[in-house]
C-alpha positions as CSV (number, residue, x, y, z in Angstrom):
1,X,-24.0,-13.5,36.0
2,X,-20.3,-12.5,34.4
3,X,-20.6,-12.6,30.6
4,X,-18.7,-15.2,28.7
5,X,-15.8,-14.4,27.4
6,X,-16.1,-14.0,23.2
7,X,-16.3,-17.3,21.4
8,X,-16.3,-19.4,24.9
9,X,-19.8,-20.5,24.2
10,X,-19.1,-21.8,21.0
11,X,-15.5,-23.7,21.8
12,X,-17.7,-25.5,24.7
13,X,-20.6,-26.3,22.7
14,X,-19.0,-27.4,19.5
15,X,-15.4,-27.8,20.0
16,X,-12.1,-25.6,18.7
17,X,-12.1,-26.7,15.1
18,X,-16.2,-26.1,14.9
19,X,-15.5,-22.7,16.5
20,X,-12.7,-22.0,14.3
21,X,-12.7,-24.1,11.0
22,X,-13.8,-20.8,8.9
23,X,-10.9,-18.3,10.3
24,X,-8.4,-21.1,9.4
25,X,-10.2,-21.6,5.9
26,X,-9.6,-18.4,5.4
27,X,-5.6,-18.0,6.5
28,X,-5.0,-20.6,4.3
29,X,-6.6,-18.8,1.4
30,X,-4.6,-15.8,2.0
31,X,-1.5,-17.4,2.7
32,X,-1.7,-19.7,-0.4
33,X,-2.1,-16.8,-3.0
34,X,1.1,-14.9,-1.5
35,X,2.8,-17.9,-1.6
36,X,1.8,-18.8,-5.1
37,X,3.1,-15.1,-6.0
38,X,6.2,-15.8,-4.1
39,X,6.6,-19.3,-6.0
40,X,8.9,-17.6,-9.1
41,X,10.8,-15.1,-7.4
42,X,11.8,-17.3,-4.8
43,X,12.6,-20.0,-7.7
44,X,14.5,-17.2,-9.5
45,X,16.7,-16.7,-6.4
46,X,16.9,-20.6,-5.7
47,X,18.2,-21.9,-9.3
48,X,20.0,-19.3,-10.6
49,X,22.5,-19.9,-12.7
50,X,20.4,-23.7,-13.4
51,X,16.5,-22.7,-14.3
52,X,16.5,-19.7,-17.2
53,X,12.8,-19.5,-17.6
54,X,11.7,-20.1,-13.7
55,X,7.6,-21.5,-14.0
56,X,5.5,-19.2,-12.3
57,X,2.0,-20.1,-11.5
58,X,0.9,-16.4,-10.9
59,X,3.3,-13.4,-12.7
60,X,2.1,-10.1,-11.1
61,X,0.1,-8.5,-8.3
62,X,-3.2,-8.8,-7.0
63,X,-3.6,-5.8,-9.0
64,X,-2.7,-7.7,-12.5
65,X,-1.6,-10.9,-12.9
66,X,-1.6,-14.0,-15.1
67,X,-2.6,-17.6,-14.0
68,X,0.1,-20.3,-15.6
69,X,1.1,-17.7,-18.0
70,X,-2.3,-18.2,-19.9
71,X,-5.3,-16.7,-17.6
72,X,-5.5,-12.9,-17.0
73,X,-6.9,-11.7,-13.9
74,X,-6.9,-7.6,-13.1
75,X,-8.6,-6.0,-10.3
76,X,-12.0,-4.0,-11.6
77,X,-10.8,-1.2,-9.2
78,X,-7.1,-0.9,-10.6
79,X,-8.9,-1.3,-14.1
80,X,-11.5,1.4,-13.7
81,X,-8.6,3.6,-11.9
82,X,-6.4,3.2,-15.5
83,X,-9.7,4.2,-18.2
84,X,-10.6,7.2,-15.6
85,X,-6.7,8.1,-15.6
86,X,-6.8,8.0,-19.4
87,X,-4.4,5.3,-19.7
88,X,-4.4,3.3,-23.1
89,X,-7.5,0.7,-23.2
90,X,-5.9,-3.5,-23.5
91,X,-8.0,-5.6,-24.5
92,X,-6.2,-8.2,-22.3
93,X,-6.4,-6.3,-18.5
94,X,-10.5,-5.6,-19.6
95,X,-11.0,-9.9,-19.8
96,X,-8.9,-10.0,-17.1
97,X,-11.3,-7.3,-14.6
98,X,-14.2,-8.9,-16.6
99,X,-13.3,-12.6,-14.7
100,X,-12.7,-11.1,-11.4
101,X,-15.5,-8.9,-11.2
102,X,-17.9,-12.0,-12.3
103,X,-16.2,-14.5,-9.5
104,X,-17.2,-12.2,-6.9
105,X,-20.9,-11.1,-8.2
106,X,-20.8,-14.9,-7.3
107,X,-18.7,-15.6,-4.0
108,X,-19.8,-12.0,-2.7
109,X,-18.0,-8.3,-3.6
110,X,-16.3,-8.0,-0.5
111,X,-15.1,-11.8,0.3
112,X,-12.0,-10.3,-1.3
113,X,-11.7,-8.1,1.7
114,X,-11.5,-11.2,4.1
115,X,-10.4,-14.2,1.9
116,X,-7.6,-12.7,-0.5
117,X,-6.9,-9.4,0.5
118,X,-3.2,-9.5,2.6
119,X,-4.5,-6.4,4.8
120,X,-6.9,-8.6,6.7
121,X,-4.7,-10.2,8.5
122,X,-2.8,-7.3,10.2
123,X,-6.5,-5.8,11.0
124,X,-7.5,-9.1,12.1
125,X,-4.8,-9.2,14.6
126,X,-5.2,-5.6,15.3
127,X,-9.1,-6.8,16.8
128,X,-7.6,-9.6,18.2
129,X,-5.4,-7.7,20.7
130,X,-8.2,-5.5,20.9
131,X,-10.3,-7.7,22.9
132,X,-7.4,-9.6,24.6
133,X,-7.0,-6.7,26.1
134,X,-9.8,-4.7,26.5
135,X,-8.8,-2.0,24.6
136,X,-12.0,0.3,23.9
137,X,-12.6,2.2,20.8
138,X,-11.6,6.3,20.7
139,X,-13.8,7.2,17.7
140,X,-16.4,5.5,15.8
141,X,-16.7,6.7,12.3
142,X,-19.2,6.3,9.5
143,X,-18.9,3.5,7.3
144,X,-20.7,5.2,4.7
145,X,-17.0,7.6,5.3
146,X,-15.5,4.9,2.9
147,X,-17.7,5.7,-0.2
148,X,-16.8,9.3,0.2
149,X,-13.0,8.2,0.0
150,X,-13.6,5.9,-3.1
151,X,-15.2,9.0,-4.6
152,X,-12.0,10.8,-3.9
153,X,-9.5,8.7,-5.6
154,X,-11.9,8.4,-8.5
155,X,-11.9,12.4,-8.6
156,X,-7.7,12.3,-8.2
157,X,-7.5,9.4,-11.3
158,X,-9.5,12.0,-13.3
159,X,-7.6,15.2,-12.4
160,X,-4.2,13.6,-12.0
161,X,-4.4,11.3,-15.0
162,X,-2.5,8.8,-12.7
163,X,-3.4,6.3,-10.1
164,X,-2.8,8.2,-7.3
165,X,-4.0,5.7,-5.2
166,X,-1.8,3.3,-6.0
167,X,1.3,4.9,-4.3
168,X,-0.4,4.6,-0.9
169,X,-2.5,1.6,-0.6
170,X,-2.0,-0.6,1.7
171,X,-2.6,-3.7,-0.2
172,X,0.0,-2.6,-2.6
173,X,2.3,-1.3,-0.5
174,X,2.1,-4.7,1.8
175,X,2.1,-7.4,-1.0
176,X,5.1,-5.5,-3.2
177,X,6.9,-5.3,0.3
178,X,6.3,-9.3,1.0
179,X,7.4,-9.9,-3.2
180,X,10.6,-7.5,-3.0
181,X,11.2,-6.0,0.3
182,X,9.1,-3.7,2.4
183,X,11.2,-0.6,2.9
184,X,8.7,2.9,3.7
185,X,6.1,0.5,3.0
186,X,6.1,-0.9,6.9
187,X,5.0,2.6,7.7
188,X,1.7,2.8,6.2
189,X,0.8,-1.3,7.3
190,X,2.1,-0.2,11.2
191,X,-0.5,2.8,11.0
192,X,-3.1,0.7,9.8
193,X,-2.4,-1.7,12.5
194,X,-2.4,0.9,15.8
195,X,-5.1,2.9,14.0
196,X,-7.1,-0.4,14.5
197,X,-5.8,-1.1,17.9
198,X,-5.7,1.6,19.4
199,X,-8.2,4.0,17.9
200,X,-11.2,2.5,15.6
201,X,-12.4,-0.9,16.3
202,X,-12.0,-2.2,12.7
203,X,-11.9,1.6,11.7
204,X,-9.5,1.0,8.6
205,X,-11.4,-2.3,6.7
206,X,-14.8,-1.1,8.3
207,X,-14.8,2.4,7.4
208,X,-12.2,3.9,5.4
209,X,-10.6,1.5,3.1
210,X,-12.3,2.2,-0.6
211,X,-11.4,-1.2,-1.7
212,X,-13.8,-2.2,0.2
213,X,-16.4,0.2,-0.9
214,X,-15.7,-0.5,-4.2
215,X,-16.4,-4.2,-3.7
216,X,-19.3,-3.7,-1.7
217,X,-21.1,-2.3,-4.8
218,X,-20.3,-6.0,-6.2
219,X,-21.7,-7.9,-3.3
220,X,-25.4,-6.0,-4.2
221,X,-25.5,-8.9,-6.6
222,X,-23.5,-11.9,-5.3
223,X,-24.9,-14.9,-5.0
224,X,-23.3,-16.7,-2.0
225,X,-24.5,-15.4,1.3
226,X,-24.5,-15.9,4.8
227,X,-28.1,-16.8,6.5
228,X,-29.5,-16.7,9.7
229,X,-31.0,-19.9,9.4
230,X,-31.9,-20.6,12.4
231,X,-32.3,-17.3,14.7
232,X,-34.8,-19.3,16.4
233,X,-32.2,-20.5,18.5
234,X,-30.3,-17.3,19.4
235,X,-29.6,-16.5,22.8
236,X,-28.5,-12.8,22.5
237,X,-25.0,-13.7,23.5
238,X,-23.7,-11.1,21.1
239,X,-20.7,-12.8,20.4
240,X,-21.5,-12.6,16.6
241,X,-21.8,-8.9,17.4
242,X,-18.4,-8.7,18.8
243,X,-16.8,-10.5,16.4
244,X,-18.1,-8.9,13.1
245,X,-16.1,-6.5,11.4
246,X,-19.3,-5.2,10.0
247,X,-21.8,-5.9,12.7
248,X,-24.5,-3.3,11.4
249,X,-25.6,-6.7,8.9
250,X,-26.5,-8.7,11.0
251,X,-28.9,-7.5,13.2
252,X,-31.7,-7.1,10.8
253,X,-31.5,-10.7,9.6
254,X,-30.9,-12.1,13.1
255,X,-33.7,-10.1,14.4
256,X,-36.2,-10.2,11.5
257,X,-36.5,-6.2,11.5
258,X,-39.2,-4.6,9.0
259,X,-39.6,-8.0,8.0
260,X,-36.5,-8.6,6.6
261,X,-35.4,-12.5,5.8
262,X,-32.5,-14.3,7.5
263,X,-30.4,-14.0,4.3
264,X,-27.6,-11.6,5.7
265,X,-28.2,-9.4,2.3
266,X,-26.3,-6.5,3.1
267,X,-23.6,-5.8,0.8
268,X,-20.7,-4.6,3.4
269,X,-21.0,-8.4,4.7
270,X,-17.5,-9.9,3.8
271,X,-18.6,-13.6,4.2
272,X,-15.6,-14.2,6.1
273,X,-18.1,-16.6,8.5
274,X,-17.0,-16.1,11.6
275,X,-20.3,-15.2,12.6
276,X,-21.0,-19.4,11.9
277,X,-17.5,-20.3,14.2
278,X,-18.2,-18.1,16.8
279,X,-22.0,-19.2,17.5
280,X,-22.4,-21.6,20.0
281,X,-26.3,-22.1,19.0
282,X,-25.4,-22.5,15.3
283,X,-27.9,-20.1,13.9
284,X,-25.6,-19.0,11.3
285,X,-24.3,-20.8,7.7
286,X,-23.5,-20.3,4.3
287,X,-26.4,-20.2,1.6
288,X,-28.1,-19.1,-1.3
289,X,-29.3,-15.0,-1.1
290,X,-32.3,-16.6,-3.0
291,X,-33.4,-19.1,-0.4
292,X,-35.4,-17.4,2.3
């Protein structure tokens, strides 16, 4: 018998907005921060001439930013890119990487990679063409490949005594393109794109992005998890498989491998739940990485 197409399973057995509800959670988080970033330029450009002081809800970048002028928030890997660098020490960006990095010991390390970060979506999309179509992979590199990178920039901060980094990440280069205009910056977020598509099945989120090695050393400790709750009912469709940009975490919780629990505890999960949409038997759902 043919195999079901991915995700036609669940879309029979629980409907599009059961099978989708998390993907869609998710869009709208990303899209809502840009758009709260785009709020005072695009008021700037609206009222000018009327509105001297334009209210901005977030000033910055997802690197460093302030929340209605009052709240600080920094990103722990820009932050620990600037001390390695030798940059001055503030006070202010140090509460700022303190708040962030305590959110996600909570919400998970590397929920930033699929709820906040802007890249996702392009590598998202990559995927999805991938298996409209087909496509098959030409490589399949090491995830581990992405720590080795991380320890690269953090040896370039040192040696350069600049964040080297910085002038060709993709998050950067894609959010200051969306905030001011893209310009050289469209190179870097097409090559992520075909590399994706074309090359590595979620080869650039998945394995070489040190973002998300960085925040996978957070998600160790985070709370929130997805479980496996009921694997009982799993009927090896490997859709979850197919879907999961790190699919390495969930076998061992699914399968209950060297005795392992159903709390998805690995820290390269993401906790972007499309394992829970796209499982028709509804084995999968958000929980506490102390409940067993």
């Amino acid at each position: 018998m043919a195999r079901k197409p991915v995700g036609e399973a669940a879309l029979e057995h629980k409907g599009w907005w059961q099978s989708n509800r998390w993907l869609i959670f998710r869009r709208i988080s990303q899209l809502s921060i840009l758009t709260l970033f785009l709020m005072g330029p695009l008021a700037s450009i609206w009222w000018v001439g009327e509105l001297d002081n334009p209210f901005w809800v977030i000033k910055g970048s997802l690197a460093s930013n302030v929340v209605l002028e009052t709240v600080p928030l920094t990103d722990p890997f820009l932050y620990m890119q600037t001390l390695l660098a030798g940059q001055a020490f503030e006070m202010t960006a140090l509460i700022g990487a303190l708040i962030v990095t305590l959110f996600y010991l909570l919400v998970g390390g590397r929920a930033y990679c699929s709820w906040v970060c802007p890249m996702n979506i392009v590598t998202d999309s990559a995927g999805w063409l991938r298996r409209k179509f087909g496509l098959k992979k030409r490589c399949e590199l090491s995830p581990r490949l992405r720590f080795l990178i991380l320890g690269l920039v953090i040896v370039m901060s040192v040696l350069a005594g600049s964040m080297l980094w910085e002038l060709v990440n993709p998050v950067t280069l894609f959010q200051r393109g969306i905030l001011y205009g893209m310009g050289m910056g469209w190179i870097v977020v097409i090559a992520v794109f075909l590399y994706d598509l074309l090359w590595s099945r979620n080869g650039w989120c998945g394995h070489l992005c040190p973002m998300g090695a960085f925040y996978s050393l957070l998600g160790r400790f985070s709370y929130i998890r997805i479980r496996a709750a009921e694997r009982e009912a799993c009927d090896d469709c490997m859709d979850c498989f197919s879907i999961c940009p790190e699919p390495q975490v969930i076998r061992p919780s699914l399968k209950g491998e060297h005795g392992v629990g159903p709390v998805i505890d690995e820290s390269q999960c993401t906790n972007c739940g499309r394992c829970i949409d796209i499982c028709g038997p509804e084995v999968f759902r958000f929980g506490s990485r102390f409940v067993k």
